[in-house]
N, C-alpha and C positions, 0 to 999 in steps of 0.2 A: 504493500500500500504506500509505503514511506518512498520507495523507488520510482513508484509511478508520479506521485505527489512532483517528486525530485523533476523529474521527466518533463513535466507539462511546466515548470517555473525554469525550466531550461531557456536562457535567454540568447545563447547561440546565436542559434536560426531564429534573427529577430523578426524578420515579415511573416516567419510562420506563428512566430508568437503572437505579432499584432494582430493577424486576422485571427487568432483566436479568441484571444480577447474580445476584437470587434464583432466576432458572431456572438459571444458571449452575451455580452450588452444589448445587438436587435436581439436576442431571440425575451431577453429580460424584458426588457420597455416593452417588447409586442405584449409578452404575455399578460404585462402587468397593469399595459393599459385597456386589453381587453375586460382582465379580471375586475377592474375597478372603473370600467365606463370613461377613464381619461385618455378617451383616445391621439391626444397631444403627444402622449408620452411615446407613441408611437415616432414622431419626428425627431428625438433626440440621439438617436443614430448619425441622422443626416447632418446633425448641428456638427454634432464631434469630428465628421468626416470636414467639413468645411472647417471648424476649425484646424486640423493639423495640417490640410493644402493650406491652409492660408498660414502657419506657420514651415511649409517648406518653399512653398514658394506662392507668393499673393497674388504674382501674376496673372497665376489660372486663375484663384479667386475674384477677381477685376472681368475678366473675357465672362465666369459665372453670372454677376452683377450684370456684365451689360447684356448677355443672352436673356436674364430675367426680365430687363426692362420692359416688352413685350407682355409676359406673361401674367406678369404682377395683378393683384388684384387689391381693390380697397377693402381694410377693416375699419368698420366704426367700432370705436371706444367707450367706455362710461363718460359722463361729464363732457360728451360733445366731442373729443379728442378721437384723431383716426392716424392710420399706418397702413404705407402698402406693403405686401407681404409678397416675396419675401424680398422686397429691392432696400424697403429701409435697415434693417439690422442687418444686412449685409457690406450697406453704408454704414454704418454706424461703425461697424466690425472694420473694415477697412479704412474708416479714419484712425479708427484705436492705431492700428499697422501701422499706417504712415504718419503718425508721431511718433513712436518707437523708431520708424526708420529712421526719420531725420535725428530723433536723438543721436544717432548711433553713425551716421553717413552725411549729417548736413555739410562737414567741410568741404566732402567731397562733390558738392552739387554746383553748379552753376547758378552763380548770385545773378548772373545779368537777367536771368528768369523775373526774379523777383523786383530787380531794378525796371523791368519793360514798363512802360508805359502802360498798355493795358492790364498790366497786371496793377499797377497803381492804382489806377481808375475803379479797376471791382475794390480794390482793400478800403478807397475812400468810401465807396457805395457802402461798403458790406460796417464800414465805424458807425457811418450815417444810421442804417438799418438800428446796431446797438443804443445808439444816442436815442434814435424814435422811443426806443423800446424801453429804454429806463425811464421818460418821459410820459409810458403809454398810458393810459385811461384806464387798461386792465392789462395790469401786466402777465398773469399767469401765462392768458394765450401770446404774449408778446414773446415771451422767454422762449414759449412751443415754434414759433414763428422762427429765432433769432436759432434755435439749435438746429431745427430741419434743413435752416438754408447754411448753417456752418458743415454740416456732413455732405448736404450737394456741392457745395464748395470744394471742402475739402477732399473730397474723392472727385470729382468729376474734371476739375480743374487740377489744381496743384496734383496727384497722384496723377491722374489721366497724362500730365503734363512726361512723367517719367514712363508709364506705358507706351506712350504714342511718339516715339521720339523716332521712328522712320517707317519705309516704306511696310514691312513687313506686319511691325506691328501694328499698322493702321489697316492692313486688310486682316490680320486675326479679330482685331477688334470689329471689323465689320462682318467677318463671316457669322461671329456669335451673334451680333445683333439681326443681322439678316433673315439666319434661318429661324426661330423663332417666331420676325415676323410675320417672316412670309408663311409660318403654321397659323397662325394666331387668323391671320388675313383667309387661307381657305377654308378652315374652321369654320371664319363667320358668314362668308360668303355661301357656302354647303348649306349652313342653315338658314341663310335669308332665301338660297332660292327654292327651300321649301315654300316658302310664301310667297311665289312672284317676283322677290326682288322687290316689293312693296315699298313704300316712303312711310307709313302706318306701322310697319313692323320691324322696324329698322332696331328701335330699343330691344326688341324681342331676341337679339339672338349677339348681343356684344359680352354677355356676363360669361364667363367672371372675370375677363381679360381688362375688356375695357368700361369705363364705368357711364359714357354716351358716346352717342355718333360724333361726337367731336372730336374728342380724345380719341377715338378711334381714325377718326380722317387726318385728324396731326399731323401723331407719329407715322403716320405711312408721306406725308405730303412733303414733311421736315424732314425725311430719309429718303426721298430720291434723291436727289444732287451726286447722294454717296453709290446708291446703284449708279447710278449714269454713270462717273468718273471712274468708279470702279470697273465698270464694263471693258470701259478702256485700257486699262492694266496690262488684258489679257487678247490673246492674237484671235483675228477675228474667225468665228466660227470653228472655235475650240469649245471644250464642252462647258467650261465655267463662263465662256461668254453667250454659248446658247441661254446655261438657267438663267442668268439677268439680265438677256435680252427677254426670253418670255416672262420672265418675276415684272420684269418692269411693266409690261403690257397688265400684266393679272392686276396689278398693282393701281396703275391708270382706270382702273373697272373698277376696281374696290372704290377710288376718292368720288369715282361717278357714282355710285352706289351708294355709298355713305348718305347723300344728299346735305353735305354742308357747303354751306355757301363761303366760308372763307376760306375752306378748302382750296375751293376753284379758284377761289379770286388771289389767290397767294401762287398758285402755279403759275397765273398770267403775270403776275408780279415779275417772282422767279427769272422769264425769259426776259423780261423785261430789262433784270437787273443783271442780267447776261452780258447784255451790250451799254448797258449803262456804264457796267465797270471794264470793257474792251476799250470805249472810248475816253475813258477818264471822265466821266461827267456825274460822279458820284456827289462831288460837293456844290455843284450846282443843286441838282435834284434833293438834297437835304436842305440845304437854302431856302427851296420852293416849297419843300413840306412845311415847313418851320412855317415859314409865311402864309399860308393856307391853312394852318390850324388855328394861329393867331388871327387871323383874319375871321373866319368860321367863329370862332371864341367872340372876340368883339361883336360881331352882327348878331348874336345868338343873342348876346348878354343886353346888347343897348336896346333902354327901350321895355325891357324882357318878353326882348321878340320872340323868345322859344316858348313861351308862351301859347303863342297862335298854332301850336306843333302839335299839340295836345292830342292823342286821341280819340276815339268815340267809345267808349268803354262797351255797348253793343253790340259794337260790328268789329274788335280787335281779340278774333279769337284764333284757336289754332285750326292747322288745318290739316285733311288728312289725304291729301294730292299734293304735289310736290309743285305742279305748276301752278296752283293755287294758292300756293305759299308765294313764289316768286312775284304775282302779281298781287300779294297781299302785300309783299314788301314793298315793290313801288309805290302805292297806296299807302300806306301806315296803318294797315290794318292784320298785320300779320304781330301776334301777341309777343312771339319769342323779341322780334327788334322791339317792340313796345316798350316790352320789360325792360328790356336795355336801359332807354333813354329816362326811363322811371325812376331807376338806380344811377344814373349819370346826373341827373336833377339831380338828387339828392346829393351825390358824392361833391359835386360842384359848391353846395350850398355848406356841404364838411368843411371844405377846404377853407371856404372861406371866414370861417369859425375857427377853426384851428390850422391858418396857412404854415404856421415854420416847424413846428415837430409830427402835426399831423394828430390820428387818435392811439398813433400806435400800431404796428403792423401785427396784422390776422385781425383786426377788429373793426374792419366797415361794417358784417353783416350784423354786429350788436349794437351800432348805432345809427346805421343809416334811416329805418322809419322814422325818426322826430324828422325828419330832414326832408321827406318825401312832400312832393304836390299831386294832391288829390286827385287834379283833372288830368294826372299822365298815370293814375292806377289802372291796372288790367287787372283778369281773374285769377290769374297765378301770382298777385304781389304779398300775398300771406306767407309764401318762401317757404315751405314746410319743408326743402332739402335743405336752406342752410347756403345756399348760395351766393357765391359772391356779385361785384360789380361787373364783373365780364369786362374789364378794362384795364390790361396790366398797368397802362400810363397813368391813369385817372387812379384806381388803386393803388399807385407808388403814390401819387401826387395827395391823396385821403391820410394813409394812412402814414407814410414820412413827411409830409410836408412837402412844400418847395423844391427845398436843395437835396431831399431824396430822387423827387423826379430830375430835378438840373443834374443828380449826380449817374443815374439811370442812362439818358439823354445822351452824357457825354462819355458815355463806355461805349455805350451803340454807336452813337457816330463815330468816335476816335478809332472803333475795333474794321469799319467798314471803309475807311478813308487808308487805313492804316494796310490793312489787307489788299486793299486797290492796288497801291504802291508797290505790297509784293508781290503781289501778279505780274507788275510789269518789269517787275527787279529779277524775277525766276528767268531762268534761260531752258531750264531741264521742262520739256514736256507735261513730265508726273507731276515735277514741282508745282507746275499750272494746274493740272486738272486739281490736286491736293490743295491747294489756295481757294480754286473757285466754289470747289466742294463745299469747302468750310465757309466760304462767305455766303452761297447763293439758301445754303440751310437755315443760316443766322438770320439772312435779310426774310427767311420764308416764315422763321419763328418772330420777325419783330412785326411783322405783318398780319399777321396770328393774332399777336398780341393787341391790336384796336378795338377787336370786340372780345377778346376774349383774356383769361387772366391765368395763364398755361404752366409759368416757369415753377413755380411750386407744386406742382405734377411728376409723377416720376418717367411721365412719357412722351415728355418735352424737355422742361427741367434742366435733364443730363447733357443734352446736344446742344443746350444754351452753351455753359461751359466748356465742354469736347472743343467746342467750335474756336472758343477764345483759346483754349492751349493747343490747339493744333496751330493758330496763327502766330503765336508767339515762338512756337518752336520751331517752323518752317523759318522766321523772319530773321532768328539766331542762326541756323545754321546758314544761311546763307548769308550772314553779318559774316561767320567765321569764315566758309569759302573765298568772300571777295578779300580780309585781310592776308589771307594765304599768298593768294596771287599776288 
């Protein structure tokens, strides 16, 4: 007995020992979460397996992260508090890492990273953010706000920043994201065209992946750039460029199918912004935005012309034809933009009650009602999901203040002017497609972001960031090539 005992604690043949161990443990947690109905306990296998990759190597951990993004699903919490599963403790799990890394390798890093300019611009955003929040109205959710965005930070950006540092690792990092989508995307499509492909049933068949047709038209809309250029990688009509030439087609059917309108309107954008940054005429076209929102802003306000805008509470409902939506929209009678501008009144009328720290971020949907006008209520402004302003700008601009959106504003533009430059500073091919990649994604999530409030999703969110350390670390390395020469 004593021999055999001796036998199995033999530590020798250690991978034979680990897997012993490790069946030891599933076969325990199974049994134990069957015996006692906590069937959770069942998942602590999988924890411990992700924890020791992510102590031999994080890397895989990171490629696991981003193939999850796709997959994740929202949990709601007690006390109003939610997590997606399993993209945030994996975040969470991987910022632990790479504070540990840095303790232990920061000599060894490249400070000009952190010196970049854009990378300045988020750290002032991200004080800004803090400053709102020790200021905020209700700090609890501020604190929940100020840590969610520190772990997409910190993994998506700064780690992603040491991930993605060439060619190679930028197509591992897409293959994990890729295939997952493109399951997630047949999936839903399998089961809409039980239904016709319907605009009715569309909600019906995104659980548990994605939590509406929006999020779901996104992330597919804010990850083409990366199929297109990726396609190009590979020689033409080889087999990796057959699947993302027809992924991409499947793909274009999904955003058609989705029926979201900023979907589409951000693809036109996209090409738009194609030749916008070919010809250099980036900081023109920022220029004219600037001035046409201000512009728009003024006429709305003077007067309180927006006033006249109001809908008919009646006739502003939803609809369940898709083309009947579109001419509800030009009309003002389609509920979804109604609501919008319900919560835009309001937000507007925040700001200017609390213009320089704001109420605090994560807190417009607890105080926007005192704020609302009557005559722009529809039959969904009771908000029973909890919803926000649908406005990333307008919701920087509520809930930091001013110099949260001016500090917002000037990451956007600097990270798009800035990128422009290295497009035309690249000589290498890849280098180009990899630049316009990352820009033409960014300009498709800021675009996004008009009517909708995306980057605290974990299915936008991550590609905000990717986008910025992909451009910082193309922009360095070819700093470094031209001092060579």
């Amino acid at each position: 007995m004593q021999s055999k005992l001796l036998q199995l604690l033999d530590t020798s043949d250690t991978p034979h020992f680990l897997f012993r161990v490790f069946a030891a443990v599933v076969l325990a947690c199974l049994f134990t979460g069957i015996a006692t109905e906590m069937y959770f306990l069942a998942g602590i296998p999988a924890v411990l397996l992700i924890v020791y990759l992510t102590i031999v190597d994080f890397r895989k951990t990171f490629l696991l992260l981003a193939a999850c993004i796709p997959l994740s699903t929202e949990l709601i919490l007690p006390n109003g508090f939610g997590t997606d599963l399993p993209t945030e403790p994996l975040m969470v799990g991987l910022m632990l890492v790479g504070l540990i890394y840095l303790l232990r390798h920061g000599k060894e890093m490249d400070g000009r990273f952190l010196r970049h300019p854009i990378t300045l611009l988020l750290l002032f955003h991200l004080s800004w953010i803090v400053i709102s929040a020790i200021t905020s109205q209700l700090l609890s959710v501020s604190i929940k706000f100020v840590l969610a965005k520190a772990w997409y930070v910190a993994t998506f950006f700064f780690l992603a920043s040491r991930m993605l540092n060439n060619e190679r690792e930028v197509r591992q990092f897409f293959w994990a994201v890729f295939s997952t989508l493109l399951l997630t995307v047949l999936i839903v499509m399998l089961r809409h065209a039980a239904y016709g492909f319907s605009f009715a049933d569309i909600y019906r068949v995104l659980h548990p992946f994605y939590r509406n047709h929006v999020a779901y038209a996104s992330i597919i809309v804010v990850f083409l750039p990366f199929i297109w250029y990726v396609r190009k990688w590979y020689p033409a009509y080889s087999r990796a460029w057959w699947v993302l030439s027809i992924s991409l087609v499947i793909l274009l059917a999904a955003i058609q199918l989705s029926y979201t309108r900023a979907a589409y309107v951000s693809v036109i954008i996209a090409i738009g912004a194609f030749y916008i940054i070919r010809w250099r005429l980036t900081k023109y076209v920022l220029l004219l935005a600037l001035a046409g929102i201000i512009g728009m802003a003024a006429f709305m306000s003077y007067g309180n012309r927006y006033l006249e805008y109001a809908p008919n509470y009646e006739t502003t409902i939803s609809h369940q034809d898709f083309n009947n939506l579109l001419q509800a929209t030009y009309s003002g009678e389609d509920i979804s933009t109604m609501e919008r501008v319900y919560r835009w009144v309001a937000g507007f009328h925040m700001s200017i009650e609390a213009p320089i720290f704001g109420f605090g971020p994560g807190n417009f949907h607890n105080f926007y009602k005192t704020y609302t006008v009557t005559s722009f209520r529809t039959y969904v402004s009771d908000n029973p999901d909890k919803s926000g302003i649908h406005s990333y700008y307008l919701m920087t601009l509520v809930e930091q203040g001013l110099p949260g959106l001016l500090f917002f504003l000037l990451l956007s533009a600097y990270a798009l002017l800035r990128g422009e430059a290295i497009y035309h500073r690249a000589r290498l091919e890849k280098d180009k497609h990899m630049v316009m990649m990352a820009l033409l994604s960014l300009i498709i999530i800021l675009s996004l972001l008009i009517i909708n409030d995306l980057i605290e999703t974990d299915k936008v969110g991550p590609f905000f960031f990717v986008n910025l350390a992909l451009l910082i670390n193309l922009d360095l390395r070819l700093q470094t090539e031209a001092a060579n020469e």
